[in-house]
C-alpha positions as CSV (number, residue, x, y, z in Angstrom):
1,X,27.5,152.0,167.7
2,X,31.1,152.8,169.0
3,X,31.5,149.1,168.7
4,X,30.4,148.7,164.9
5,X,32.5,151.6,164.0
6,X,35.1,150.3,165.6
7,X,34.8,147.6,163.6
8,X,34.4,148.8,160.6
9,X,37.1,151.0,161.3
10,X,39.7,148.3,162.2
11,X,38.5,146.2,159.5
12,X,39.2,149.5,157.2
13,X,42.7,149.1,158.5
14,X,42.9,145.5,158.2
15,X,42.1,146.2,154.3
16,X,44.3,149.0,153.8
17,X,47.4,147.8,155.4
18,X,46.6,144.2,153.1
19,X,46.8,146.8,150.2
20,X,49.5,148.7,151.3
21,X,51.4,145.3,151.8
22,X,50.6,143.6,148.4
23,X,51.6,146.8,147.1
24,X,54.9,146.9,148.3
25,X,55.0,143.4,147.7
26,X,53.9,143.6,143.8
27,X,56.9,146.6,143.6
28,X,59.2,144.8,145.0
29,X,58.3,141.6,142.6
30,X,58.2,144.2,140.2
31,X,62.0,145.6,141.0
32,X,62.7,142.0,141.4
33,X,61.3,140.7,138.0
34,X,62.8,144.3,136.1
35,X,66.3,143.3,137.9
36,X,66.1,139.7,136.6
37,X,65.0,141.2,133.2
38,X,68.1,143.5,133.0
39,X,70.2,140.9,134.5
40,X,68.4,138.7,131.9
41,X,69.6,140.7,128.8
42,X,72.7,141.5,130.0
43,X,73.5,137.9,130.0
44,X,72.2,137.5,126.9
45,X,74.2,140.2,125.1
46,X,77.3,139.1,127.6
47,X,76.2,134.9,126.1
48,X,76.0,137.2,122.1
49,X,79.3,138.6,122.5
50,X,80.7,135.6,124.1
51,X,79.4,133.1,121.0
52,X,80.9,136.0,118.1
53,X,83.8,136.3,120.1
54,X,84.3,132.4,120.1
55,X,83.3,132.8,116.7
56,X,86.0,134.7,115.3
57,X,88.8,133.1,117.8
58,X,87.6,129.9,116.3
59,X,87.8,131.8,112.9
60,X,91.1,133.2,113.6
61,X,92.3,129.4,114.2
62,X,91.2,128.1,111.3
63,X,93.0,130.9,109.2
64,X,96.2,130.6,111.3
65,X,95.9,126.7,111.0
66,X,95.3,126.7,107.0
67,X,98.3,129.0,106.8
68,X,100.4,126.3,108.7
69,X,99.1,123.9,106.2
70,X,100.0,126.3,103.3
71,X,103.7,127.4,104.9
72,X,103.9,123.6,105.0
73,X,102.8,122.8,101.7
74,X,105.0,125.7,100.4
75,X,108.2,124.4,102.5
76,X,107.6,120.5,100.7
77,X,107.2,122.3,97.4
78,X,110.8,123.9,98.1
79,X,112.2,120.6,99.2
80,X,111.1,118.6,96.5
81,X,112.0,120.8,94.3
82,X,115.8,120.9,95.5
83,X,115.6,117.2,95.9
84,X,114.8,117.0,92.0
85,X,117.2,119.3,91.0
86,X,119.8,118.0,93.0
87,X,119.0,114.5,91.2
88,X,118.9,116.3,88.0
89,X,122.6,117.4,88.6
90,X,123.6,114.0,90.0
91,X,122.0,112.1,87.4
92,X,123.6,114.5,84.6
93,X,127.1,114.3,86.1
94,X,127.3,110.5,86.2
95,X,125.5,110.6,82.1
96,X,128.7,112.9,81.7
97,X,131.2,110.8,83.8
98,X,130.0,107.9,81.5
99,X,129.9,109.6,78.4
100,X,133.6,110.4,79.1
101,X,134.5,107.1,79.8
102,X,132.8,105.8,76.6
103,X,134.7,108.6,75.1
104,X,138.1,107.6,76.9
105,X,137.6,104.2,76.0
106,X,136.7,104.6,72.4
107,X,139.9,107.1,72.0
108,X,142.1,103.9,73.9
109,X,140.7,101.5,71.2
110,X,141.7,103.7,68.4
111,X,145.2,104.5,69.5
112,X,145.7,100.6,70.3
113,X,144.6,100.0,66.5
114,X,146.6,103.2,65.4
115,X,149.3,101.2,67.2
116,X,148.9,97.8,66.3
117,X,148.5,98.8,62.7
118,X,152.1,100.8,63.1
119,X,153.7,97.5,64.5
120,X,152.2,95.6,61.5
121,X,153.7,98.3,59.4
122,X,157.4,98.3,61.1
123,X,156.8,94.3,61.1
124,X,156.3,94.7,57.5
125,X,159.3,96.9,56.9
126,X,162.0,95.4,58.4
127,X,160.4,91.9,57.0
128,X,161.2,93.5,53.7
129,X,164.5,94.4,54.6
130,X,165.4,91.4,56.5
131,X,164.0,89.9,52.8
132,X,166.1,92.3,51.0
133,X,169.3,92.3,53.0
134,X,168.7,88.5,52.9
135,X,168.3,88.3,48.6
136,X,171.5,90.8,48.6
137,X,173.6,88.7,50.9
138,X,172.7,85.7,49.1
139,X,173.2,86.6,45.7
140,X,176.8,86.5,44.6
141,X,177.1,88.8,41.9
């Protein structure tokens, strides 16, 4: 009898220190899998702040790049701009330079005729007087 209690009390044992043992080893999959679970989530909000983080520095490139683009466009604007008004006023002053020497010329070719005509007129008068002085001379009276 000793012998079947013996038994039954080593294979009681045997049973409860299996138990015991896949107890401790069930919590400590348990603290394993709740450590991985945590560890799990935090990674996953770390990975969600990461992405709207990359988000909005990828945002913030965008903007800064469009204003580039705009400073840029603005900056040609202001170029062209002078460039065209600087034409303007070139393109005006050499109209005006020309205009004068239309002017100029126009003003030379009315003094020459103002001039030639005088010639013709002193040509014409002493012609006269030359005919005169000649008809006086030659007329004995």
């Amino acid at each position: 009898r000793t012998t079947i209690d013996h038994a039954s009390v080593e294979k009681h044992q045997t049973v409860e220190y299996r138990y015991q043992h896949e107890m401790m080893r069930n919590a400590r999959r348990h603290t394993m899998l709740k450590e991985v679970s945590a560890t799990s989530a935090e990674l996953y909000d770390q990975s969600s702040e990461s992405m709207e983080t990359h988000r909005l520095t990828v945002a913030l490139e965008v903007l800064a790049a469009d204003g580039a683009v705009q400073r840029e466009q603005i900056a040609l604007r202001s170029r062209t701009a002078v460039e065209t008004a600087e034409a303007l006023v070139k393109e005006e002053a050499q109209r005006a330079r020309l205009n004068e020497d239309v002017r100029l010329r126009k003003i030379k070719e009315e003094g020459q005729l103002a001039i030639d005509r005088a010639r013709a007129s002193i040509g014409v008068l002493f012609e006269s007087i030359a005919t005169g002085a000649t008809a006086l001379l030659s007329d004995p009276l």
